[in-house]
C-alpha positions in Angstrom: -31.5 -27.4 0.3 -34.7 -25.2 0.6 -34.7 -21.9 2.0 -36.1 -23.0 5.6 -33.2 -25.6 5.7 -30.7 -23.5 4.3 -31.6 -21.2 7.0 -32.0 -23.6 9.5 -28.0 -24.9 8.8 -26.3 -21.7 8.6 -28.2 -20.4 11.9 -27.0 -24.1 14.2 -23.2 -23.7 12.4 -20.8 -21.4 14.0 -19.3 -18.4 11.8 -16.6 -16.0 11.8 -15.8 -13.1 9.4 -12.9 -13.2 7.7 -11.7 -10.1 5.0 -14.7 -7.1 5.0 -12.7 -5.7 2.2 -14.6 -5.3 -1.2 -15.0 -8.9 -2.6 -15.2 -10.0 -6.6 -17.5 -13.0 -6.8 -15.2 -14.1 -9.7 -11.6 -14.3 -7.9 -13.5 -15.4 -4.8 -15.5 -18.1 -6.5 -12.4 -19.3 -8.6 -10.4 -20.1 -6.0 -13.2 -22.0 -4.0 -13.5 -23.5 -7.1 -10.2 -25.2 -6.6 -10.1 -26.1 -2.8 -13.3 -28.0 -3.5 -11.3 -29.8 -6.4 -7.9 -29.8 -5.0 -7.5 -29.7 -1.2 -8.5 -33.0 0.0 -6.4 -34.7 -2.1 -3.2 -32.6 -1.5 -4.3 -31.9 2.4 -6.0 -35.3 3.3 -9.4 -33.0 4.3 -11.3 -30.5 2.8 -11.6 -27.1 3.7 -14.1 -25.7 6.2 -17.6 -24.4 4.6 -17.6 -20.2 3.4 -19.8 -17.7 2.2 -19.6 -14.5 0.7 -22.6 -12.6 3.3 -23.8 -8.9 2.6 -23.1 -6.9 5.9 -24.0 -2.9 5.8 -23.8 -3.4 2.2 -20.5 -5.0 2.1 -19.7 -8.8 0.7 -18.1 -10.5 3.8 -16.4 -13.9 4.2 -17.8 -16.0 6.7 -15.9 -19.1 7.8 -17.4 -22.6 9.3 -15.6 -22.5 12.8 -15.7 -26.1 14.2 -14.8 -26.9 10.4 -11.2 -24.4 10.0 -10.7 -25.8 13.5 -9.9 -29.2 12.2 -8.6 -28.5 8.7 -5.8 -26.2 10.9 -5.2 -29.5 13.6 -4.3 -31.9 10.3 -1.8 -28.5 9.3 -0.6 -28.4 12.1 0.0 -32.1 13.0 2.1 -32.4 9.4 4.1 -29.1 9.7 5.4 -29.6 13.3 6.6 -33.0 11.8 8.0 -31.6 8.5 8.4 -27.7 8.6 10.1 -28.2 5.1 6.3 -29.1 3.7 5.5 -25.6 4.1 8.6 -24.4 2.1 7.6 -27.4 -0.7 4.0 -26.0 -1.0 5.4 -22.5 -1.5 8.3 -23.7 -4.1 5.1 -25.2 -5.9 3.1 -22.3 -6.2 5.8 -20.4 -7.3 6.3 -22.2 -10.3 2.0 -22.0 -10.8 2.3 -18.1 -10.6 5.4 -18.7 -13.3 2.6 -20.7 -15.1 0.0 -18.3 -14.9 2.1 -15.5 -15.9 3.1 -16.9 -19.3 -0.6 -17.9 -19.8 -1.6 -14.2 -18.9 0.7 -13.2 -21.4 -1.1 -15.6 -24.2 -4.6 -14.0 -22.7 -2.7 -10.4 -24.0 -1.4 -11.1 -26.8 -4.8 -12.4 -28.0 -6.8 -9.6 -27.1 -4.0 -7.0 -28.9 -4.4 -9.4 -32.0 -8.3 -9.3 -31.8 -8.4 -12.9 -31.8 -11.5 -13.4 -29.3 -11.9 -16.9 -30.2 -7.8 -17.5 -28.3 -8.1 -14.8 -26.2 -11.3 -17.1 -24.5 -9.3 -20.1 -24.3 -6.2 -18.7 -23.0 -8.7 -16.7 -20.3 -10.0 -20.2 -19.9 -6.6 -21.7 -19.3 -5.2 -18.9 -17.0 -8.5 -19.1 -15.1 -7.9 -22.6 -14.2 -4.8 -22.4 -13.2 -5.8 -19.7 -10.8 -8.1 -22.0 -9.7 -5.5 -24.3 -8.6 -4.0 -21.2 -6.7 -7.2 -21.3 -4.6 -6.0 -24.7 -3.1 -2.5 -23.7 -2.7 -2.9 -20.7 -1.1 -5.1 -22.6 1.9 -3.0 -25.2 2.5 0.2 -23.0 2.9 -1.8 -20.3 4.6 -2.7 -23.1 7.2 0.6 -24.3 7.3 2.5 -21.5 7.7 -0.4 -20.5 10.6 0.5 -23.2 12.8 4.1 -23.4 12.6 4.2 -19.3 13.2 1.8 -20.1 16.2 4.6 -22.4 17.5 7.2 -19.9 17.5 10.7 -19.3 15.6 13.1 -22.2 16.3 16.4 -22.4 14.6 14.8 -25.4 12.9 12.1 -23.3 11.7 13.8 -19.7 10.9 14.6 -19.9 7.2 11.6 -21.7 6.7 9.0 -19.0 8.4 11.4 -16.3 6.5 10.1 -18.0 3.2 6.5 -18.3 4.2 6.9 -14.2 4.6 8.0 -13.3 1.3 5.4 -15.2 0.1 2.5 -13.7 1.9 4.3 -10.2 1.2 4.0 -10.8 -2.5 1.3 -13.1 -3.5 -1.4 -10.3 -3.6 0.5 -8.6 -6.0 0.7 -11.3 -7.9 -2.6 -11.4 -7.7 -2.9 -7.8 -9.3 -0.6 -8.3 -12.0 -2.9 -11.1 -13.5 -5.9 -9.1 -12.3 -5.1 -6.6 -14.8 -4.4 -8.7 -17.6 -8.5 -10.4 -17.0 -9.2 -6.4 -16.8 -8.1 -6.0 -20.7 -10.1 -9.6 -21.5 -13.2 -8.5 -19.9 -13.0 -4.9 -21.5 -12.7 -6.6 -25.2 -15.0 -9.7 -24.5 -17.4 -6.9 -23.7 -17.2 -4.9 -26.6 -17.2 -8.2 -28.6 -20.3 -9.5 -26.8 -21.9 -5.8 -26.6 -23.1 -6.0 -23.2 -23.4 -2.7 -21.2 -21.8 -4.1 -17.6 -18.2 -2.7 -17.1 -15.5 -5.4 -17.3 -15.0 -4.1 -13.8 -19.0 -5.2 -12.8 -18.7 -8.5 -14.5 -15.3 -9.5 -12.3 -17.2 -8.1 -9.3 -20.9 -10.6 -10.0 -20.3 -13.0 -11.9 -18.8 -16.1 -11.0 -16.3 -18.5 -12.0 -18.4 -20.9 -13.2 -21.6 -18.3 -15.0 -18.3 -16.5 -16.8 -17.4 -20.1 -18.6 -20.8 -20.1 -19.1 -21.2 -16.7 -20.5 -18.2 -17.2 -22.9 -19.7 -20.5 -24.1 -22.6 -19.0 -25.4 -24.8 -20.8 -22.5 -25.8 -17.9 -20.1 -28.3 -15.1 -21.8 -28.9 -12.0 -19.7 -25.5 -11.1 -18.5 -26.5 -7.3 -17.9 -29.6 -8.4 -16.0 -28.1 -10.6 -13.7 -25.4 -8.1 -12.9 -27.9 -5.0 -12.5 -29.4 -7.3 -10.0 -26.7 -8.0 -7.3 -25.0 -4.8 -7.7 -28.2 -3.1 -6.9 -29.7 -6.1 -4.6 -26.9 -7.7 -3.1 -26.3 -11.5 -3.4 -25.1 -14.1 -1.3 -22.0 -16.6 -2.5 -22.8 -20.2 -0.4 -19.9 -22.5 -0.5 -21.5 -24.9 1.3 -20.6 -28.6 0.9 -23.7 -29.6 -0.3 -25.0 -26.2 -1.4 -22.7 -24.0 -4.1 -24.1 -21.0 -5.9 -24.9 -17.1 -6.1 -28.2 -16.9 -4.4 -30.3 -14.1 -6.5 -33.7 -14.2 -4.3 -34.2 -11.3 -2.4 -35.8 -12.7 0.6 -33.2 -15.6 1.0 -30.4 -12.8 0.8 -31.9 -10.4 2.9 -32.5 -13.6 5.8 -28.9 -14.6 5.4 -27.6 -11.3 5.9 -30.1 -10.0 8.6 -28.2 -13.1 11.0 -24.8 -11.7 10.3 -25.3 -8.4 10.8 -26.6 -9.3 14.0 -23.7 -10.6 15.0 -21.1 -7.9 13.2 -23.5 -5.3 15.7 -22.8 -6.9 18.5 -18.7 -7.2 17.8 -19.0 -3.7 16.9 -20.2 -2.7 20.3 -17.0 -4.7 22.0 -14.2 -3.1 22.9 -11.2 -3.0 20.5 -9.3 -5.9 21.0 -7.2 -8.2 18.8 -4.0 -10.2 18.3 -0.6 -8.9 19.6 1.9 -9.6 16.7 4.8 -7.4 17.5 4.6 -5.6 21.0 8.0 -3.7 20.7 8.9 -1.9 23.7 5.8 -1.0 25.7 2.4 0.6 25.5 2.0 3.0 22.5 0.1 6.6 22.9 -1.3 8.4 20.0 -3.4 9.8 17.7 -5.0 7.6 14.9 -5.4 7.8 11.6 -7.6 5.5 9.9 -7.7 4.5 6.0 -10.2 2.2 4.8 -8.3 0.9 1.5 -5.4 1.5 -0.4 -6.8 4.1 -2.5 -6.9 6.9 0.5 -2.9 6.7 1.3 -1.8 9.3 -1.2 -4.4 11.4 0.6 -3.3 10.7 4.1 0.3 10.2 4.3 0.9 13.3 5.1 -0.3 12.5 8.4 0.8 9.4 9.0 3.8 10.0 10.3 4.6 10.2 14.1 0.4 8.5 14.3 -1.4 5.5 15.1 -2.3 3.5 11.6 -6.1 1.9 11.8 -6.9 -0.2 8.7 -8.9 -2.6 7.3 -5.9 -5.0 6.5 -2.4 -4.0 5.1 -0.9 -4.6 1.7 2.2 -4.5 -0.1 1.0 -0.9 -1.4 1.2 -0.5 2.3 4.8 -0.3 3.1 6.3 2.8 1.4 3.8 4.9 4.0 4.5 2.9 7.4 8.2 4.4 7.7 7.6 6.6 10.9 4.3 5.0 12.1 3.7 4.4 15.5 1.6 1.4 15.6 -0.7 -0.4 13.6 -4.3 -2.0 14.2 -6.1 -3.6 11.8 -9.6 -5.3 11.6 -8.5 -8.4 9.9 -5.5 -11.0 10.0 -4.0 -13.1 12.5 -0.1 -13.5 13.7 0.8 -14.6 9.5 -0.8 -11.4 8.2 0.8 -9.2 5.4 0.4 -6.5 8.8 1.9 -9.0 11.7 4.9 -9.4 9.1 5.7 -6.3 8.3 5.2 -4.9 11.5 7.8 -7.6 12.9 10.0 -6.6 10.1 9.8 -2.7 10.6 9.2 -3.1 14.8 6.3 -1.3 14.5 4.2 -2.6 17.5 0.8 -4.2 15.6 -2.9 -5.6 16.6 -3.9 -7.3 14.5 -8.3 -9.2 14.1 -9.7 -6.8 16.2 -12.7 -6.9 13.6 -14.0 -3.7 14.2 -11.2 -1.3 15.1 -11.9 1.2 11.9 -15.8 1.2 12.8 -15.1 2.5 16.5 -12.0 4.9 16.1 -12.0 7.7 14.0 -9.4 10.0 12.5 -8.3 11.8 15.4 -8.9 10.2 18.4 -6.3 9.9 21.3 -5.8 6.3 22.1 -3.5 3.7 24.4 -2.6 1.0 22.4 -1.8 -1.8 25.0 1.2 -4.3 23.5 0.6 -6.6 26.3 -3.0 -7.2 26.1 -3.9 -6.3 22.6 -6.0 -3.9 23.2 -6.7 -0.2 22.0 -8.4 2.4 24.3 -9.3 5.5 24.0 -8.2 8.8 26.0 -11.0 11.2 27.0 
């Protein structure tokens, strides 16, 4: 597409955000790599249409609406015929994270040995199978979505408690092999002597430009990633339109038109999803931490308080013990947040998009369990 038509489609499509959280064109791109390749034929219809948008400086996930709308109606058609599908597709990704930890392994023991030509092709191998992941991971995110939407049956129980475990402990799944590309990136560096940090190249490059790269087929590595970090960039995975998009007008369009729209959500009230209302409105003060990185500095004053985040993690759960609620910007009822909060009966709100950009550290608010909303006491 040209830029007047590129323009033209995203403005007549309908969007919403998905995770604001700091976003590595690599993992991202890798695992859109494989719902383009994989989903239809495990699913029976591809994905809906995403993007990787700049908004206040920040790579956000935008998601074709109309599009999820009917990718979630065939999940949810096949799981409230079969709820054992769900617990199939998780069995199955299991073994691929058994997979891609013994490849992992190969990528390490490569790099220790100094061997860069097997340390690329067992990068190369772990990559794809992460790839694969990609697909997995919307299929059973769809899955479990719809049947949690329906409620817990005793048909459904052991099932549902299955599809938790796995949400609780995918992402650090996802760390553990993060750290392993880490260690290949740091040596593949040295080897290649570029000056980007292993951590720059995992952030702006993408799945594709790093096979590249390692091939000897993409020249001016440090150049390219001097350029989004200090430019920006937006990631289209468009059905007819995939790629980084470098040009500095074309970004700055793209991102102007969702900003708009995050402005105008910002200036809503605070309202999300109920996923655990426990006994009644909550009262409080809140405490808000962006990322995982500020709750040795603030656990302290956790306790006995209101918790406002961005989304929850496994890292998470060690400081929620005396928390009062939770709200958090992303996630819907099958969050990593909804299920720990149902787990611990902390009463949690979960999507309210823009809860940690309207309440500050301090504040006293009324966090309504029935309506899913969060207001603040003047």
């Amino acid at each position: 597409m040209t830029s007047p038509e590129l323009l033209a489609y995203i403005k007549s499509q309908k969007w919403f955000f998905g995770v604001r959280a700091d976003a590595s064109i690599l993992f991202y791109s890798a695992k859109q790599d494989g719902v383009r390749r994989h989903v239809k034929e495990l699913h029976g219809l591809d994905f809906a249409e995403t993007m990787l948008v700049p908004v206040a400086c920040q790579p956000v996930r935008a998601i074709n609406v109309e599009q999820a709308k009917a990718f979630h109606e065939v999940s949810k058609k096949s799981v409230l015929e079969n709820p054992q599908i769900l617990q199939d597709r998780i069995k199955e990704n299991d073994k691929l994270w058994v997979r891609i930890a013994r490849e992992c392994e190969a990528v390490d023991r490569a790099v220790k040995a100094g061997d860069e030509s097997a340390a690329i092709e067992a990068y190369k191998t772990a990559a794809e199978s992460y790839s694969l992941h990609g697909a997995h991971f919307i299929i059973i995110f769809s899955l479990g979505l719809k049947l949690t939407e329906a409620g817990v049956t005793p048909e459904t129980k052991d099932v549902l408690a299955v599809h938790d475990v796995w949400r609780n402990t995918v992402a650090l799944k996802e760390e553990l092999m993060g750290e392993s590309w880490y260690d290949f990136f740091v040596f593949i560096a040295d080897r290649r002597k570029v000056q980007s940090s292993a951590l720059d190249l995992m952030r702006y490059l993408s799945f594709s430009e790093v096979f590249a790269w390692l091939d000897g087929n993409l020249d001016g590595v440090d150049a390219l990633v001097d350029s989004r970090k200090s430019r920006g960039f937006v990631y289209l995975d468009l059905r007819d339109d995939r790629r980084v998009i470098d040009e500095l007008e074309l970004i700055d369009a793209i991102s102007n038109q969702f900003t708009e729209q995050e402005e105008k959500t910002e200036a809503q009230e605070v309202k999300g999803q109920v996923a655990f209302a426990g006994q009644g409105n909550v009262v409080g003060q809140v405490v808000v931490v962006k990322n995982k990185e500020e709750l040795p500095s603030k656990s302290g004053s956790l306790d006995g308080k209101i918790l406002v985040t961005v989304q929850t993690t496994p890292h998470f759960i060690p400081y929620l013990k005396g928390v009062k609620a939770i709200i958090t910007d992303e996630g819907g009822i099958t969050c990593h947040a909804a299920i720990v909060s149902r787990e611990m009966e902390i009463p949690c709100i979960v999507g309210t998009k823009n809860a940690t950009s309207v309440l500050d550290d301090g504040d006293d608010v009324e966090v309504d369990t029935e309506k899913g909303e969060v207001r603040k006491i003047q």
